[in-house]
C-alpha positions in Angstrom: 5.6 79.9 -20.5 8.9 79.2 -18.8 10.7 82.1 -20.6 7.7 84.6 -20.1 7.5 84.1 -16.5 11.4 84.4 -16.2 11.5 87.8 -18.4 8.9 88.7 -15.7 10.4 87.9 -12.2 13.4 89.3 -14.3 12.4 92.3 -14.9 11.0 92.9 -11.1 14.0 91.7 -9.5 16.0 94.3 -11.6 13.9 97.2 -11.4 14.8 98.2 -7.6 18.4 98.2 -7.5 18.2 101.3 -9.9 16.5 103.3 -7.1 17.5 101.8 -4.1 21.3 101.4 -4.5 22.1 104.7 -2.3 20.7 103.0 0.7 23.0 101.9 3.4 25.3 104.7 2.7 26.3 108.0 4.1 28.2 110.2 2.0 26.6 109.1 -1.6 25.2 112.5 -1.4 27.3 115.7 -1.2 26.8 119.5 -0.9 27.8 122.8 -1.6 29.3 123.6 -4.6 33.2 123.4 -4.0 32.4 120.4 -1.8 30.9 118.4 -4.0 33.9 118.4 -6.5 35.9 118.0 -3.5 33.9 114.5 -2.6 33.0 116.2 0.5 36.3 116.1 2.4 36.2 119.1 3.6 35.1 118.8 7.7 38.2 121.2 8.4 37.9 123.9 5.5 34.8 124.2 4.1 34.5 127.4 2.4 30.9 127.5 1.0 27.6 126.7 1.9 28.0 123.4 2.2 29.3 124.3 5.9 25.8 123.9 7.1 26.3 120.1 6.9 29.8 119.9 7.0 30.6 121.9 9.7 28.2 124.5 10.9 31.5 126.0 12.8 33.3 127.3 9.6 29.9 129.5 8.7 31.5 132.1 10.9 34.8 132.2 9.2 33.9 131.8 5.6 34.8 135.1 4.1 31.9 135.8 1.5 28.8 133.7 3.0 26.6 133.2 -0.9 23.3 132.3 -1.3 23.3 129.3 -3.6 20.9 131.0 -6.1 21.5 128.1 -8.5 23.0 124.7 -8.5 21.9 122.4 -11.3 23.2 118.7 -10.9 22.3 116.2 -13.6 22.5 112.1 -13.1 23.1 109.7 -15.5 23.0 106.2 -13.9 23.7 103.1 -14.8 22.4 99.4 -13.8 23.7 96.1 -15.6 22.9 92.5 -14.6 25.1 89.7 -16.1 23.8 86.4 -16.3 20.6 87.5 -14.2 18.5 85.1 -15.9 21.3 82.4 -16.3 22.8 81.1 -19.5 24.6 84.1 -19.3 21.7 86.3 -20.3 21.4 89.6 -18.7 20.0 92.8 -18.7 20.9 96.4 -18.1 18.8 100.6 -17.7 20.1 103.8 -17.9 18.9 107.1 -16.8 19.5 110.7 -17.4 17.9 113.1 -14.9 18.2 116.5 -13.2 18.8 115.6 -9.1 17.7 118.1 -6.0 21.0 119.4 -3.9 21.2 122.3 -1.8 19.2 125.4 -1.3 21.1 127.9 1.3 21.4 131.5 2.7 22.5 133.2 5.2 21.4 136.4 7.5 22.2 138.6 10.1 20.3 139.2 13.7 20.7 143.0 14.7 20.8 142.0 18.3 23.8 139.5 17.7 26.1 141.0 15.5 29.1 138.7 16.3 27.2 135.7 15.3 26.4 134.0 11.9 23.2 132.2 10.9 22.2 130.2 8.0 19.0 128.4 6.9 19.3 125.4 4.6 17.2 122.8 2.4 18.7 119.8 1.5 17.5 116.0 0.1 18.9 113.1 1.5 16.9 110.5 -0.6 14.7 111.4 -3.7 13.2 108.9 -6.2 10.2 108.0 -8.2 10.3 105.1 -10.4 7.8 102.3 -11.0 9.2 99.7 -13.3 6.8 97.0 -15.0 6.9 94.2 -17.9 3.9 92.8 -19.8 3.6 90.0 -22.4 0.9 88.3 -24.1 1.3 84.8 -25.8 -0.6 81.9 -27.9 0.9 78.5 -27.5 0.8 75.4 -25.8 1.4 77.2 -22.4 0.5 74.7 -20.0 1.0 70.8 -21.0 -2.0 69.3 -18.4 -4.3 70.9 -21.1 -5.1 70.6 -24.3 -4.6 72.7 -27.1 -2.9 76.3 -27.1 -3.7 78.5 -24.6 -3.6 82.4 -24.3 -1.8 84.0 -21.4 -1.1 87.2 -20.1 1.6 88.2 -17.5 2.1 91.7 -15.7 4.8 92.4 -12.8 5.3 96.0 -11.3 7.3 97.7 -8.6 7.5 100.4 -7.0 9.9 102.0 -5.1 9.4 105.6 -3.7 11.9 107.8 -1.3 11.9 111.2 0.2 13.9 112.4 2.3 14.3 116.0 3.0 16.1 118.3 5.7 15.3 121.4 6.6 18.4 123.1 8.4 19.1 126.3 10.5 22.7 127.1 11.2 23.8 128.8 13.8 27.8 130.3 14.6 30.1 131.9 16.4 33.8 132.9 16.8 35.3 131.7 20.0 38.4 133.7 19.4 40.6 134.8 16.2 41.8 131.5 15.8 38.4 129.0 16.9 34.7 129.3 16.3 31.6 126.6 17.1 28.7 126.1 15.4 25.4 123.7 15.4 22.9 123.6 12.9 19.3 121.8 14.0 17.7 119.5 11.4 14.1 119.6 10.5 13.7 115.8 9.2 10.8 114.2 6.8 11.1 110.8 5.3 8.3 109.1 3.3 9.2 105.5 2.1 7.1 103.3 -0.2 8.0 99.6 -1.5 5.8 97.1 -3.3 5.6 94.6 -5.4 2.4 92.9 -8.1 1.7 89.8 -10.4 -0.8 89.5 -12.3 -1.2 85.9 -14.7 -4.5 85.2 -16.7 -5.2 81.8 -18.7 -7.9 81.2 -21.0 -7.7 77.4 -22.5 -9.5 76.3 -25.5 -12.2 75.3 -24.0 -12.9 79.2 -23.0 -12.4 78.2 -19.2 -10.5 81.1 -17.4 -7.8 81.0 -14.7 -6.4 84.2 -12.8 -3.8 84.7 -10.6 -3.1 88.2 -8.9 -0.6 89.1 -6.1 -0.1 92.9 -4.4 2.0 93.3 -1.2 3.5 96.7 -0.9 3.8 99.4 2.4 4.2 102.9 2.9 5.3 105.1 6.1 6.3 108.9 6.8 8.6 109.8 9.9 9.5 113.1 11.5 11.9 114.1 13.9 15.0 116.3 14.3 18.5 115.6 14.7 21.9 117.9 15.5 25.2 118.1 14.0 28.1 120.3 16.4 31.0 121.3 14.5 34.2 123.3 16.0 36.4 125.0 13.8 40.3 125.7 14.4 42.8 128.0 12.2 46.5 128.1 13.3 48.4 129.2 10.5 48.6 127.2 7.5 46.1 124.4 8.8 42.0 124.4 9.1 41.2 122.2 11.3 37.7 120.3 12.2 35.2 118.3 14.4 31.9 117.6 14.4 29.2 115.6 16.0 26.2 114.1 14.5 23.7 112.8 17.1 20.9 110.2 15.7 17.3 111.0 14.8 14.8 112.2 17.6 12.3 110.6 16.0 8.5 112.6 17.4 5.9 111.1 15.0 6.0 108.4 12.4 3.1 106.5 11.0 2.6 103.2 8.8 0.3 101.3 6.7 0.6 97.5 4.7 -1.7 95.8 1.9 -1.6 92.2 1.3 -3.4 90.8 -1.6 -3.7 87.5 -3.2 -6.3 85.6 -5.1 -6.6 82.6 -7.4 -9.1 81.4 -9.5 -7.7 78.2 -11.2 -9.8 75.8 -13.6 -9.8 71.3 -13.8 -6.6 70.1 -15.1 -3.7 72.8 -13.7 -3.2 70.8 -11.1 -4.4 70.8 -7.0 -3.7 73.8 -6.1 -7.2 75.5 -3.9 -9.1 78.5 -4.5 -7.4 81.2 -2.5 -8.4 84.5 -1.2 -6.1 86.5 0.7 -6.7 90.6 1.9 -5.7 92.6 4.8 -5.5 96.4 4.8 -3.9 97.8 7.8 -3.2 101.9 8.6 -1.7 103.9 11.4 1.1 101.3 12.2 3.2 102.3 14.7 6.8 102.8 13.1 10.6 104.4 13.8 13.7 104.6 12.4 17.0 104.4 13.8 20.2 106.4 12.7 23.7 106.8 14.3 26.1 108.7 15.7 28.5 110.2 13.9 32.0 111.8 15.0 34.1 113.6 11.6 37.6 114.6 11.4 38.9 117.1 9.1 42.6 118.7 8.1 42.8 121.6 5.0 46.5 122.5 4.4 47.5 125.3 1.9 50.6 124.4 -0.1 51.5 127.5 -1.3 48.7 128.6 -3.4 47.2 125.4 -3.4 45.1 123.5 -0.6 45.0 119.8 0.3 41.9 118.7 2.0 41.3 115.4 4.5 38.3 113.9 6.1 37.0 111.0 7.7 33.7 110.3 9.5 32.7 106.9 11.9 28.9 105.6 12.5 27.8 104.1 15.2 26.6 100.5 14.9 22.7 100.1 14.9 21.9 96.4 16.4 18.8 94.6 14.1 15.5 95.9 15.2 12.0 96.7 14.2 10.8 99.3 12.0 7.0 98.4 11.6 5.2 94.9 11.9 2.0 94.6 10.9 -1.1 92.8 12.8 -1.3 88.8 11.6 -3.9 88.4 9.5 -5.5 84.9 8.2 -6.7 83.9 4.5 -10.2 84.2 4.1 -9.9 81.0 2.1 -8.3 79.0 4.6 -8.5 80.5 7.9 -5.8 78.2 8.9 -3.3 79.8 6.8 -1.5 82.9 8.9 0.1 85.5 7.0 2.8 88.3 9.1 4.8 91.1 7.4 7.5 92.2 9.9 9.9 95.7 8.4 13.5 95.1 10.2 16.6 97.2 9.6 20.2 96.8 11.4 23.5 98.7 10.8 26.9 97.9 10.8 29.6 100.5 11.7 31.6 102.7 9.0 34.6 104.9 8.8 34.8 106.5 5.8 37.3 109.0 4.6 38.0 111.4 1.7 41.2 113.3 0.2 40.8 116.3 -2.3 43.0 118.8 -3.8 42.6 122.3 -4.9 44.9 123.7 -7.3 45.8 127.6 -8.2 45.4 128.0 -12.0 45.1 131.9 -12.1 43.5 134.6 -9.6 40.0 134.2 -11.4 39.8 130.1 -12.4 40.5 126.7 -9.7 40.7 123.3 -10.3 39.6 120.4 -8.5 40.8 116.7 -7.7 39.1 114.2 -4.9 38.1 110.4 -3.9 36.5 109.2 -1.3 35.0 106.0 0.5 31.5 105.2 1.0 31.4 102.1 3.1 27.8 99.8 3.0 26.4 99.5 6.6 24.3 96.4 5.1 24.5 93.4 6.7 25.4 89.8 5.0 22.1 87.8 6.2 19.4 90.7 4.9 16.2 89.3 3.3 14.9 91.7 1.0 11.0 92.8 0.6 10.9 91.0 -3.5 11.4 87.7 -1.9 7.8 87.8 -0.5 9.2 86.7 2.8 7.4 87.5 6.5 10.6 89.3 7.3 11.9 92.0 5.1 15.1 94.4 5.6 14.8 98.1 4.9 18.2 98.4 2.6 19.3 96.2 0.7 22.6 97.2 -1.2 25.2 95.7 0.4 28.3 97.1 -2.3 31.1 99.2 -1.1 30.8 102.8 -2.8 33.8 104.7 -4.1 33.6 108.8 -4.8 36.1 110.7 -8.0 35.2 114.2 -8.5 36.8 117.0 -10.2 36.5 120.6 -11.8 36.4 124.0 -12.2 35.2 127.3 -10.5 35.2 130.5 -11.9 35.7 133.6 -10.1 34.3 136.5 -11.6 33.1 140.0 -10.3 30.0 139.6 -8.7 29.6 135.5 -9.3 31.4 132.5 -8.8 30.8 129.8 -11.3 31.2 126.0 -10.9 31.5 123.7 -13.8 32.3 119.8 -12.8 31.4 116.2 -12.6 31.6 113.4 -10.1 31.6 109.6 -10.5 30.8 106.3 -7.9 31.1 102.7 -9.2 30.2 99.5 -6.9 29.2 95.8 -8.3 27.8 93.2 -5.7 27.2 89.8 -6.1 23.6 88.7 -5.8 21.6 85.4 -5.2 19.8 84.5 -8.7 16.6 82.7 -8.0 15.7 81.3 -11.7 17.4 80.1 -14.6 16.4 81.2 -17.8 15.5 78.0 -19.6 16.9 77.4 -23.3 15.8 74.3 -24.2 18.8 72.1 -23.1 17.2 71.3 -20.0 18.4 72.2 -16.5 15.9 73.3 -13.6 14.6 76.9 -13.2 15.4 77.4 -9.5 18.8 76.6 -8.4 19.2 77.9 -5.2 23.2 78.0 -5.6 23.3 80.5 -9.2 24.3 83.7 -8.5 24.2 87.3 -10.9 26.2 90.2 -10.9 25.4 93.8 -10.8 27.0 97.2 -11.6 25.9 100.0 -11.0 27.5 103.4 -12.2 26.8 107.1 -11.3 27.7 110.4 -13.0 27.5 113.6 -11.8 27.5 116.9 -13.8 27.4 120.2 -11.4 26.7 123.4 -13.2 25.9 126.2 -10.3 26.1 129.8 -9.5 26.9 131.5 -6.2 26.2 134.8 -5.1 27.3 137.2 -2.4 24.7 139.2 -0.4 24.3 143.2 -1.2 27.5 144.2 0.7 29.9 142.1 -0.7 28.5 141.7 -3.9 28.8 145.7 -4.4 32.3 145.5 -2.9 33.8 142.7 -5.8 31.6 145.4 -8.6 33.9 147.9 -7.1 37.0 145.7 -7.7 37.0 144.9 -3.9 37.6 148.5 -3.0 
């Protein structure tokens, strides 16, 4: 029994670290397709489409604006737990999947031909995954009753994100060596967390006991934000600054479930009947993001460029993203239940370095690393722990960026073949001890685990330049 309901609470405290271990960070993601390999250092020389969230102000000086036809970026994550259910028993899941990037174009507006526009699609946050363990045994299960008993045990999670940005780019040239630029973000984000048990007993004496538990919420937020960018060239140096102001958040909506019953039989002990439900929708709900002010340096060495960035957030103090209306057990009316959703942020500066190396006129090679600094907090409760109060993130690891790789320049196409890797371990609370028969109690509230998580990127895209320049490079750039 011990080691079933272990496995269990195991396998549910494990589950969301796969999908949630990109929140609390802001450059896990990165865009374009030089960019990416570049770890996304490139705030003063972004040369493709990744400018729209770079640096809208290099759009006007990018030579051959593309429109990122393709970009195919596949994931292969990693998550291992050591000693996560003590006596150094752990547990670990991979994944291989294809990941959303960036869609982007640009056009022209006949009435402003000295200006450059750009419209662009990109996902912040994107996951799916429900994770869930089931067992069934026959044994002397519980020792107040007699004979062997049969018991089932079910836990799930789930843990849904979406996050998606809808851009449109506007720039100019402010003279031959400056230009400015803003692009306006459309934003959606739909978040979903929750957690069920589920236990049955049937003793020998065919008497039935049930336990089932379901707490999860859901919201959806809109708003828009802005991110300024100006843009300097003065001789061998690109330089660049940009501004990211914080979500002007216009509509956002909530709702909460809260289940728990149990039917219990003589001999299991004194614990009452209980029956617990509330259903709540339309809770009011917003999100707070930060400012951001970036930095950015490209030098060319010769026939070779080095690229620096780095980018500060703003500080977020604690405060509240939902809370839900207190509800009472229908069992004992006495008994007050609250669900509160809290979320505080501390301040980051991050900063990249990449390098672009000349290999021939039609093939370039790519080297980069960069930070990715938690904005988590120490003293976060998270939603598993079934406490009133519950944090929004929850992965409170330091990330580090390596990327690297190829483009190929041909007539009429640009090719990018590379990967990209970020590592980060954390040290986590570990609320049970997996019993082995030597004795030792199950909860120890000073046991800890440790987690690793690993990510691998592999970028395989194609870029191409609209009708006039794409007709030009067919002509051999007559």
């Amino acid at each position: 029994m011990k080691r079933t309901l272990t496995a269990l609470i195991g396998a549910l405290l494990l589950g969301p670290f796969v999908v949630t271990a990109q929140d609390g960070h802001y450059w896990t993601q990165q865009y374009g397709t030089k960019s990416m390999l570049l770890s996304g250092s490139v705030i003063g020389g972004v040369e493709d489409l990744g400018a729209v969230y770079y640096n809208p102000a290099r759009l006007a000086v990018i030579e051959n604006p593309a429109f990122l036809l393709s970009a195919s970026v596949y994931e292969m994550s990693k998550i291992e737990a050591s000693d996560i259910f003590g006596n150094s028993k752990g547990a670990s899941k991979a994944e291989f999947k294809g990941v959303p990037t960036l869609a982007a174009g640009t056009f022209k507006v006949k009435f402003l031909p000295k200006h450059h526009f750009a419209y662009a699609i990109m996902t912040r946050q994107q996951s799916d995954v429900s994770t869930s363990y089931k067992n069934e045994v026959y044994q002397d299960v519980f020792s107040t009753l007699p004979g062997d008993e049969y018991f089932s045990g079910e836990m799930s999670i789930t843990n849904k994100a979406n996050e998606q940005w809808f851009g449109l780019t506007w720039s100019h040239t402010l003279s031959s060596k400056m230009s400015v630029g803003v692009t306006t973000n459309y934003v959606t984000n739909t978040q979903t967390k929750g957690s069920a048990i589920e236990l049955h007993a049937l003793s020998s004496s065919n008497e039935v006991a049930i336990y089932q538990y379901d707490r999860n919420y859901t919201y959806q937020e809109n708003g828009l934000l802005w991110k300024a960018g100006l843009s300097g060239n003065f001789g061998k140096w690109n330089l660049g600054l940009t501004i990211k102001t914080p979500l002007l958040s216009f509509s956002g909506s909530g709702s909460y479930n809260y289940e728990e019953y149990l039917s219990t039989i003589p001999g299991l002990g004194p614990q009452p009947e209980v029956y617990k439900t509330s259903s709540q929708e339309g809770i009011a709900m917003k999100t707070k993001s930060p400012w951001a002010i970036g930095l950015g340096a490209t030098r060319a060495l010769g026939r070779n460029k080095i690229h620096f960035s780095t980018e500060w957030y703003s500080a977020i103090p604690k405060y509240t993203v939902m809370q839900a209306t207190r509800h009472f057990s229908q069992s004992t009316p006495t008994d007050t239940l609250d669900f509160l959703l809290t979320d505080q942020m501390k301040s980051v500066w991050n900063a990249g370095i990449g390098m672009e190396f000349f290999i021939s006129e039609h093939i370039s090679g790519f080297a980069s690393f960069s930070t990715d600094f938690t904005t988590v907090t120490d003293d976060i409760t998270r939603f598993l722990q079934r406490q009133d109060e519950a944090s929004n993130s929850s992965w409170k690891a330091d990330f580090y960026h390596w990327g690297g790789g190829v483009v190929l320049d041909f007539k009429g196409a640009d090719i990018t073949l590379g990967v990209t890797h970020t590592g980060a371990q954390q040290t986590i609370p570990r609320l049970l001890n997996f019993p082995d028969g030597g004795g030792g109690g199950i909860f120890d509230p000073n046991s800890t685990a440790d987690l690793k998580w690993d990510r691998w990127r592999f970028v395989f895209s194609f870029s191409f330049p609209f009708l006039a320049d794409y007709a030009k490079k067919l002509e051999g750039g007559k």
